[in-house]
C-alpha positions in Angstrom: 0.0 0.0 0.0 1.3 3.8 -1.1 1.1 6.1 2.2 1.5 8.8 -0.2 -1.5 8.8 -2.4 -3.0 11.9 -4.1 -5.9 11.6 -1.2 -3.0 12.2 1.4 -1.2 15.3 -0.3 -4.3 16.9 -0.8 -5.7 16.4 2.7 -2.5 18.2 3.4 -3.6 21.1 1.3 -6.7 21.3 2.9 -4.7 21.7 6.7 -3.2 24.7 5.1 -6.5 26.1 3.7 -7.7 25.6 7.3 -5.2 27.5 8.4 -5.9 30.1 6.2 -9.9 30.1 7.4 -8.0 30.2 11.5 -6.5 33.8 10.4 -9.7 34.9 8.7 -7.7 34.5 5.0 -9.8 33.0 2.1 -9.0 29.4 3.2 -7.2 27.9 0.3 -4.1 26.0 0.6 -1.3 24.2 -1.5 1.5 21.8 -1.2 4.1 21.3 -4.1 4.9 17.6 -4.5 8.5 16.6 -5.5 9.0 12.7 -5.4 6.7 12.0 -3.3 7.9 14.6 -1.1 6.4 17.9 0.5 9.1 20.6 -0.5 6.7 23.6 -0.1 3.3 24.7 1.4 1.1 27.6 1.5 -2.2 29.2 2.4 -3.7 32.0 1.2 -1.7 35.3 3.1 -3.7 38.2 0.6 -4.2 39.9 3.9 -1.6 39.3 5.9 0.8 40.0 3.6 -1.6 42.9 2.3 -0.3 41.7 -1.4 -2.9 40.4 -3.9 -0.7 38.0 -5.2 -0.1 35.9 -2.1 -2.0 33.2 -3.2 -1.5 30.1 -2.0 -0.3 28.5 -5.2 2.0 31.5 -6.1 3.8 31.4 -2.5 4.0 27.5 -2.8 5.2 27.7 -6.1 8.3 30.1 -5.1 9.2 28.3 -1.7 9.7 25.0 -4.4 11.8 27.0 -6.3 13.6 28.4 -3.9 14.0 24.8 -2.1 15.3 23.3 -5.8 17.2 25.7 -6.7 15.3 26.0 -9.8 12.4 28.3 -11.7 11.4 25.1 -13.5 9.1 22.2 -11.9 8.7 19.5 -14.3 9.0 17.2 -11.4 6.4 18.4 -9.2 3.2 19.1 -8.3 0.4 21.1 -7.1 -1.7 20.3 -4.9 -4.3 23.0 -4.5 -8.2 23.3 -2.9 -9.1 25.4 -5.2 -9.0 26.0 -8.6 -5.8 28.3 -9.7 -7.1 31.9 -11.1 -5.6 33.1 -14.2 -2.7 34.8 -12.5 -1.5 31.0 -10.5 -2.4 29.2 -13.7 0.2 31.3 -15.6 2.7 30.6 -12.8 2.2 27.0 -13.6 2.8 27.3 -17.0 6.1 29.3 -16.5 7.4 27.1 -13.9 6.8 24.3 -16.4 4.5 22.3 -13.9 4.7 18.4 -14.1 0.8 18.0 -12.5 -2.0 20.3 -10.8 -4.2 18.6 -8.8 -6.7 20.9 -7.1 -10.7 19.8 -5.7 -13.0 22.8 -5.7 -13.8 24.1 -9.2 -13.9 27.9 -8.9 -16.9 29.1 -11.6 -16.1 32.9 -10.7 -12.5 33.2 -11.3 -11.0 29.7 -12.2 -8.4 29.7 -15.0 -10.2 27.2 -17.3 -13.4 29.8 -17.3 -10.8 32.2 -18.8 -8.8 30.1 -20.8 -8.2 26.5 -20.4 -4.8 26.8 -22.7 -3.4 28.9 -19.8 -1.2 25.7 -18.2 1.8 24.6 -19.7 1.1 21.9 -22.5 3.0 19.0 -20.7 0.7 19.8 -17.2 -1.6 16.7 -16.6 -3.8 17.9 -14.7 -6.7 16.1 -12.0 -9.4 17.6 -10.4 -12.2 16.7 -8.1 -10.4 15.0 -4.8 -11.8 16.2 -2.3 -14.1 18.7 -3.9 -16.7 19.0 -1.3 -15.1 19.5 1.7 -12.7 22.4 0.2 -16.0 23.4 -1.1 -17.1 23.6 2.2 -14.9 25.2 3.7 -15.1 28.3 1.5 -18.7 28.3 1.6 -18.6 28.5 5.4 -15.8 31.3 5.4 -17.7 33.3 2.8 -21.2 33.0 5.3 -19.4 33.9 8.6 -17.8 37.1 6.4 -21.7 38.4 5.8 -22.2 38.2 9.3 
């Protein structure tokens, strides 16, 4: 039996997108994959960092960079709660990303509303896992905001 399954990297996602909900950021979270390894993970830090682009994926993204030594991720991947916007997506495709996996499809803002072509050609890419708990947890976050 594989301990580290897709199921397992994403649940770790989903402890960073918690996180994220326990500092009143939009709770989405990432890990970057490399070899079965967690080199990086992020949650959403838009408002804590009081930077727009501190999006999970994109602050993921550079800590596995950083941590290889390397712009280029062919041998990773992304593990997100969320669907990437445009602005992650393109990340992706400039770090040459090896997979995305993410759960909650975003019908607002989500890359493939935009453009599906946006990810790098070689990106295999999985969705679903998880969907409706990461759903969930947004819904939830969104609600106690209105309050």
């Amino acid at each position: 039996m594989d301990l580290y399954t897709d199921e397992y990297f994403m649940k770790e996602a989903f402890k960073q997108a918690q996180t994220g909900f326990d500092e009143g950021e939009i709770p989405v979270g990432a890990v970057v994959v490399c070899k079965n390894r967690i080199i990086a993970k992020a949650y959403n830090q838009t408002e804590k960092l009081t930077d727009v682009t501190a999006h999970a994926e994109m602050l993921a993204l550079t800590s596995a960079s950083n941590y290889l030594g390397s712009k280029y991720l062919p041998e990773c991947k992304l593990y997100v709660t969320l669907e990437p916007c445009v602005m992650c997506a393109g990340a992706t495709f400039w770090a040459q990303l090896g997979e995305l996996h993410f759960s909650a499809k975003d019908p607002n803002r989500g890359y493939s509303r935009i453009q599906p072509s946006l990810l790098h050609p070689k990106t295999v890419v999985k969705q679903g896992l998880m969907a409706e708990e990461c759903t969930q947890i947004l819904l939830e976050f969104f609600k106690n905001l209105r309050k």
